[in-house]
Biopython code that builds the backbone (N, CA, C, O; Angstrom):
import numpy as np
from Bio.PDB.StructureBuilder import StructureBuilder

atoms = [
    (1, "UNK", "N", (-54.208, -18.069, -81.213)),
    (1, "UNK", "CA", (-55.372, -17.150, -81.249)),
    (1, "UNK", "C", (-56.370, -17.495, -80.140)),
    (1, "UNK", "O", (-57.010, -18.543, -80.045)),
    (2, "UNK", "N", (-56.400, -16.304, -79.210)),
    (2, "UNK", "CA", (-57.629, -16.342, -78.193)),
    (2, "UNK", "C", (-59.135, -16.238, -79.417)),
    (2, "UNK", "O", (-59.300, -15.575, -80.441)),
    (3, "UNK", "N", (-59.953, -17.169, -78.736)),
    (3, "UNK", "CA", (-61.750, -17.379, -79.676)),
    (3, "UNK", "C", (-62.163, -15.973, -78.600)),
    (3, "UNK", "O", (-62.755, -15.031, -79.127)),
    (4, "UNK", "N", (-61.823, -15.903, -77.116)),
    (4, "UNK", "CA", (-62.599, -14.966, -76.112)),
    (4, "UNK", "C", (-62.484, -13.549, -77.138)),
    (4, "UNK", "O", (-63.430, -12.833, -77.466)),
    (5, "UNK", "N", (-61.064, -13.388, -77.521)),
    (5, "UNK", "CA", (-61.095, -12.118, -77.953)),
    (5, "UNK", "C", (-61.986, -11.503, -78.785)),
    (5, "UNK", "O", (-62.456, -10.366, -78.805)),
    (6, "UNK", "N", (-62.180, -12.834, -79.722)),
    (6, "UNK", "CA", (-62.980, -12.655, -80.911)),
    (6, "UNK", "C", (-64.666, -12.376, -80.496)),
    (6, "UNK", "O", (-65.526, -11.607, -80.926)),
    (7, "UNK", "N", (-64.640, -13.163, -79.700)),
    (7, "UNK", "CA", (-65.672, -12.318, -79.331)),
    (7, "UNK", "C", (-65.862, -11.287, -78.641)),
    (7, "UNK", "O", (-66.914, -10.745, -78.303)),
    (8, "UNK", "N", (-64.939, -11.063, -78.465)),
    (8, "UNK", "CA", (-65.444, -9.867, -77.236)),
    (8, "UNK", "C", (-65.213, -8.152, -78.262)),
    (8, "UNK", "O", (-65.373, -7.025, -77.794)),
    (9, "UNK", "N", (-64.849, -8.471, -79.564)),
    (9, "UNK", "CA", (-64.725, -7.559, -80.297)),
    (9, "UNK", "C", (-65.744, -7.456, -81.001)),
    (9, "UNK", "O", (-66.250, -8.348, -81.682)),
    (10, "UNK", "N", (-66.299, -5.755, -80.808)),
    (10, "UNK", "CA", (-67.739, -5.723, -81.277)),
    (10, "UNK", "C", (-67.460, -5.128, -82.744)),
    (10, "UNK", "O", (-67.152, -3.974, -83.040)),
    (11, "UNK", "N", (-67.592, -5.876, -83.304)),
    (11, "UNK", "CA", (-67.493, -5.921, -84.801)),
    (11, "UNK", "C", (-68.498, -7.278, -85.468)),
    (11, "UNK", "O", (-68.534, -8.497, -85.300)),
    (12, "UNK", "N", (-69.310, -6.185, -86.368)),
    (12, "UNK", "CA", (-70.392, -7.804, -86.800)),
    (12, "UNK", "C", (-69.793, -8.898, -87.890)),
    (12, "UNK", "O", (-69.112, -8.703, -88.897)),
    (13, "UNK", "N", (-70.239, -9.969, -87.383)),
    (13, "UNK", "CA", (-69.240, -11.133, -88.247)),
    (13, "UNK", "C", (-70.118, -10.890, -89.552)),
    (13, "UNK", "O", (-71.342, -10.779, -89.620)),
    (14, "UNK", "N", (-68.978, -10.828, -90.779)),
    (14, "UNK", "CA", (-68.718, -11.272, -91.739)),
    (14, "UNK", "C", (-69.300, -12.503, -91.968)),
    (14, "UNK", "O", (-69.835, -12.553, -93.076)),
    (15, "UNK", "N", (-69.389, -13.542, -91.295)),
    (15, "UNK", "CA", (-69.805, -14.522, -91.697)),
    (15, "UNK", "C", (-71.627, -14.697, -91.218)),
    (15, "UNK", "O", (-72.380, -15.653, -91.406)),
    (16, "UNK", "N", (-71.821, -13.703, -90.725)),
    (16, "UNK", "CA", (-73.729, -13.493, -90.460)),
    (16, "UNK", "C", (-74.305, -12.968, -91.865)),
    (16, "UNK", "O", (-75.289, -13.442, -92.433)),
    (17, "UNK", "N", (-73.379, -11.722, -92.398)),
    (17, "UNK", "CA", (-73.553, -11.175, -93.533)),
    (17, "UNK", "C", (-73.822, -11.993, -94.617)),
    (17, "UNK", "O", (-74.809, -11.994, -95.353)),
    (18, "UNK", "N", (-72.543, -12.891, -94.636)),
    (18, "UNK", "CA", (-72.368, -13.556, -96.046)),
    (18, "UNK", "C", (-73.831, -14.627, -95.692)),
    (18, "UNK", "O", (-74.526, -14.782, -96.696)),
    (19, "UNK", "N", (-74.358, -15.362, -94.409)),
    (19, "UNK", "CA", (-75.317, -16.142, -94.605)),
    (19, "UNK", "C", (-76.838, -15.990, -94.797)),
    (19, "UNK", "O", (-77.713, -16.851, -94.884)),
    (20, "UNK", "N", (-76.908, -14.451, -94.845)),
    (20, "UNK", "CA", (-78.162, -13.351, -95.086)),
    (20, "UNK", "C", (-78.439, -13.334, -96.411)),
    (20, "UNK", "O", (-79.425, -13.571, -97.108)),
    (21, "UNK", "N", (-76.890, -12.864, -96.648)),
    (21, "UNK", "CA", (-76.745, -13.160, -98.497)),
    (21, "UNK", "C", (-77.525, -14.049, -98.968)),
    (21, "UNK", "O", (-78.722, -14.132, -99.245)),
    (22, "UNK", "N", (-76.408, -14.852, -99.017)),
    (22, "UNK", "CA", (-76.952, -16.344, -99.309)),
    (22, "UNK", "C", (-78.349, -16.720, -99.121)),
    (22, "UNK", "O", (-78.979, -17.244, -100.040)),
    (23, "UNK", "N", (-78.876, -16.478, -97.962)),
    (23, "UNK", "CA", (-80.068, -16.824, -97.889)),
    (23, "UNK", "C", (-81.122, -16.326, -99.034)),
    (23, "UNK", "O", (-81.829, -17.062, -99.723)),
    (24, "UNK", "N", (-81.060, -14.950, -99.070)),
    (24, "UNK", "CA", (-81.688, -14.288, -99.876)),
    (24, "UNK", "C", (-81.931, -14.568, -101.660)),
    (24, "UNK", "O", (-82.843, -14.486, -102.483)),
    (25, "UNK", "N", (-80.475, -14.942, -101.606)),
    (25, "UNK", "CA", (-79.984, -15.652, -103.472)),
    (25, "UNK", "C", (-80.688, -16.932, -103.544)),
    (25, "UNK", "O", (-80.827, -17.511, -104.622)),
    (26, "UNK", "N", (-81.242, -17.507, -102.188)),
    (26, "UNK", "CA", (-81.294, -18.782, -102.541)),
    (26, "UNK", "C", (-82.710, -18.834, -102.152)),
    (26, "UNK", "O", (-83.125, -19.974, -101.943)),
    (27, "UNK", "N", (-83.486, -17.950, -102.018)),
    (27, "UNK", "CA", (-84.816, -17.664, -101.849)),
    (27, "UNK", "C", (-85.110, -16.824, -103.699)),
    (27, "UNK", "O", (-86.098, -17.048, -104.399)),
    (28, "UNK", "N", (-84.190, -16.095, -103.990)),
    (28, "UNK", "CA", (-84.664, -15.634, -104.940)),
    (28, "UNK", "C", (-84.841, -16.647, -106.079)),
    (28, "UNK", "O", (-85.890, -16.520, -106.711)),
    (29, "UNK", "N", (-83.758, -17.925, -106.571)),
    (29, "UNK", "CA", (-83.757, -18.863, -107.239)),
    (29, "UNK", "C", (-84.942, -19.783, -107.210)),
    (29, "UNK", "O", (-85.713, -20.102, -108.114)),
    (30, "UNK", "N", (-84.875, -20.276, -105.420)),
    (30, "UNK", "CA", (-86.612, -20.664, -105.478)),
    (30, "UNK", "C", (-87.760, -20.250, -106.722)),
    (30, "UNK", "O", (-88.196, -20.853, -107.703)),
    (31, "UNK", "N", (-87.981, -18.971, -106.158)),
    (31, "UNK", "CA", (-88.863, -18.035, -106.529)),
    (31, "UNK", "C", (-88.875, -18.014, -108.274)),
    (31, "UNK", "O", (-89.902, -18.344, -108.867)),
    (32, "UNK", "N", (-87.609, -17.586, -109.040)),
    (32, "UNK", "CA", (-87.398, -18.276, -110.579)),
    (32, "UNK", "C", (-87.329, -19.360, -110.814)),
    (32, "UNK", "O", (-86.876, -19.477, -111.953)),
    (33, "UNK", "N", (-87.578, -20.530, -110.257)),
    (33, "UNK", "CA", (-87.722, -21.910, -110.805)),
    (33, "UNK", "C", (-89.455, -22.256, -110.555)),
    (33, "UNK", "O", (-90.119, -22.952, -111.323)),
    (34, "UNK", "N", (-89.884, -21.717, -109.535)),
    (34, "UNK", "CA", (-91.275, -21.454, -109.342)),
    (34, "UNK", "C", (-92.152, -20.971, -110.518)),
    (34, "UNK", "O", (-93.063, -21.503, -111.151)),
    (35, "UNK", "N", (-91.579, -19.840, -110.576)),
    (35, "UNK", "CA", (-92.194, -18.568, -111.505)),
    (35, "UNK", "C", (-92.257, -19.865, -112.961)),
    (35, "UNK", "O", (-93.345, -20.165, -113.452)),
    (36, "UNK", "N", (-91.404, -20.268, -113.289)),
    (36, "UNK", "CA", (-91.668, -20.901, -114.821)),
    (36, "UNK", "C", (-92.288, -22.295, -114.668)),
    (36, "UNK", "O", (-92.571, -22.958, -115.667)),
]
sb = StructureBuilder()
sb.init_structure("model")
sb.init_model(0)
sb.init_chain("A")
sb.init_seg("    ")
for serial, (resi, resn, name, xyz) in enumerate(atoms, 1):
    if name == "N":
        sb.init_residue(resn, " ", resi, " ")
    sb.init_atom(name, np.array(xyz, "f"), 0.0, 1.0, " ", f" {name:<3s}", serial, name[0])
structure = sb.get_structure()
């Protein structure tokens, strides 16, 4: 597997998504352990 290809294919990573996610779940948990 060429890495160049991978990038050069404009398609948004999956793995930006999933760390947005995440981020967000793990801001919201903050926020309920706060809250009580």
């Amino acid at each position: 597997m060429n890495i160049d290809n991978w990038n050069v294919v404009p398609v948004p990573e999956p793995r930006s998504a999933a760390l947005v996610l995440f981020g967000l779940a793990s801001l919201a948990h903050r926020a309920r352990k706060r809250a009580r």
